[in-house]
C-alpha positions as CSV (number, residue, x, y, z in Angstrom):
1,X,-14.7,-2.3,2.0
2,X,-11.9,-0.2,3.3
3,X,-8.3,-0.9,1.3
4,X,-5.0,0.9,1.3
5,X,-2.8,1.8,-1.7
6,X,0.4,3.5,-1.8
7,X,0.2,6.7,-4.1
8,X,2.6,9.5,-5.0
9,X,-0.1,11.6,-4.6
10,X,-2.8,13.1,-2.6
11,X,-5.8,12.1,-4.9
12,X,-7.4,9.4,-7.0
13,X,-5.9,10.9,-10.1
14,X,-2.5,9.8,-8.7
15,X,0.3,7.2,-9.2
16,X,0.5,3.8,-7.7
17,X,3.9,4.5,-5.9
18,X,6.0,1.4,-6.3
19,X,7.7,1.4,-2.8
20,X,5.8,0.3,0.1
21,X,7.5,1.0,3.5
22,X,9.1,4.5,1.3
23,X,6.0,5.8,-0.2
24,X,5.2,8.9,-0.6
25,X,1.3,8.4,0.5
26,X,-1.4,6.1,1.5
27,X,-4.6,6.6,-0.1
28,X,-7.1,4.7,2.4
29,X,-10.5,4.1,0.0
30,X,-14.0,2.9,0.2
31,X,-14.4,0.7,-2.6
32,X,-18.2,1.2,-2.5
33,X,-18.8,4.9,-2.1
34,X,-15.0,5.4,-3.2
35,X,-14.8,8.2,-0.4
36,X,-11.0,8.7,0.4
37,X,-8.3,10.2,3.1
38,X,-4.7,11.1,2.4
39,X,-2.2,9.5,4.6
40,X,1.4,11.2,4.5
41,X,3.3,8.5,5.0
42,X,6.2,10.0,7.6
43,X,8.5,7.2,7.3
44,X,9.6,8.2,4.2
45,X,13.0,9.3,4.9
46,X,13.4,6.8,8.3
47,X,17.1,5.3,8.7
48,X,15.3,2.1,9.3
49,X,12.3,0.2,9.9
50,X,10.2,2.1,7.4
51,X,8.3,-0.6,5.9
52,X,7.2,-2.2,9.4
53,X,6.2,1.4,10.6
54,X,4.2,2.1,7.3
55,X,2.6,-1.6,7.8
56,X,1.1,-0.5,11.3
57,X,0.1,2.9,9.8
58,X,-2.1,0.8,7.3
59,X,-2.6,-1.8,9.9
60,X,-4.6,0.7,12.0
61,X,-6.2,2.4,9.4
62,X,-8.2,-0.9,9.6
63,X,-7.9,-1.8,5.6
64,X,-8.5,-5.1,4.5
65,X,-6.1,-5.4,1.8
66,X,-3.0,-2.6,0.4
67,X,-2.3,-2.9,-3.0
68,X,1.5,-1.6,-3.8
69,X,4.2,-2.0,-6.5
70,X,6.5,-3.7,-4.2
71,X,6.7,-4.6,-0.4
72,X,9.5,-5.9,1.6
73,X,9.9,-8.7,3.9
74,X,9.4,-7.3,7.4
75,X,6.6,-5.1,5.8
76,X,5.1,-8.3,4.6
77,X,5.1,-10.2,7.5
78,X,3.8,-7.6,9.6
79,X,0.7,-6.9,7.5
80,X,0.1,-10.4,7.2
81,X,0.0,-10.7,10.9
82,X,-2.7,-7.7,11.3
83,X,-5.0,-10.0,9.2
84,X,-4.2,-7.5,5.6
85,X,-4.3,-8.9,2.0
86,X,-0.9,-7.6,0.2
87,X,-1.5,-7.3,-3.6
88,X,1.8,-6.4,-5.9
89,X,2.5,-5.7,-9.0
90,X,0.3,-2.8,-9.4
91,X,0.8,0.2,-11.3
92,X,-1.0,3.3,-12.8
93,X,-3.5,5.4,-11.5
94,X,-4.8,5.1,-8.0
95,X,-8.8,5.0,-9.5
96,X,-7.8,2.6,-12.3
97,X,-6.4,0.2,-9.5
98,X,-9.2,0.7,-7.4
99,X,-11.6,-1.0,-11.0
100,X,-9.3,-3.6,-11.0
101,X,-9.5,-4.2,-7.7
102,X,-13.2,-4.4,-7.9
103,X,-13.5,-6.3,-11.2
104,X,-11.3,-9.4,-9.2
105,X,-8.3,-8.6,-11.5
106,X,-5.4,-8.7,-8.6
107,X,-3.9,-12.0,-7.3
108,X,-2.9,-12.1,-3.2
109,X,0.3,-11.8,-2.9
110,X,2.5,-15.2,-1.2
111,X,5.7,-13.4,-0.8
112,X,7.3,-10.1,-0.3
113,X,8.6,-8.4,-3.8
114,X,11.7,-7.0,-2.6
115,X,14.4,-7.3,-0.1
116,X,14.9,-5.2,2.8
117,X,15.8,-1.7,2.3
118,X,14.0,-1.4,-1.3
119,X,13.6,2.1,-2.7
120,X,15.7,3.7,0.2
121,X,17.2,7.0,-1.2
């Protein structure tokens, strides 16, 4: 199964980035054969709408879930409309999340984490 998770970092080795819509990359990983591809995210430094943009990034990179530290409302609501889990509340490495993942350890997420605007700079 394909998932998504935001990293601050271009391999397995890296971070869990906290910020959804602002982070830095999306790691987009087999969970099986744990084959991966890089995804800079662009909207990074957007005025506005980052986390809906990032959502349809993921979205189209056909995942299943996107495991994150945080994610706002609209970012929320538009990856629960493509039919993607949202798990929060993760943190350390990117292949350490990817176990947990595995091992059933995450919880699907109800709500967003964060209001609008989280992590701009």
């Amino acid at each position: 199964m394909k998932i998504g998770i935001t990293s601050t970092g271009k391999d397995l080795d890296a971070q869990v980035d906290s910020r959804f819509g602002r982070c830095k990359y999306f790691l987009i990983i087999d969970t099986e054969t744990m084959d991966f591809e890089s995804i800079q995210n662009e909207n990074t430094l957007a005025s506005g709408g980052a986390g809906v943009q990032a959502a349809q990034t993921i979205a189209r990179a056909g995942v299943k879930a996107v495991l994150t530290g945080n994610v706002g409302p609209n970012a929320f609501q538009t990856l629960k409309a493509a039919g993607v889990k949202v798990i929060t509340d993760v943190s350390g490495s990117i292949k350490e999340a990817v176990e947990k993942y595995k091992k059933g350890e995450f919880k699907e997420s109800e709500t967003s984490t964060v209001g609008s605007h989280f992590g701009r700079n």
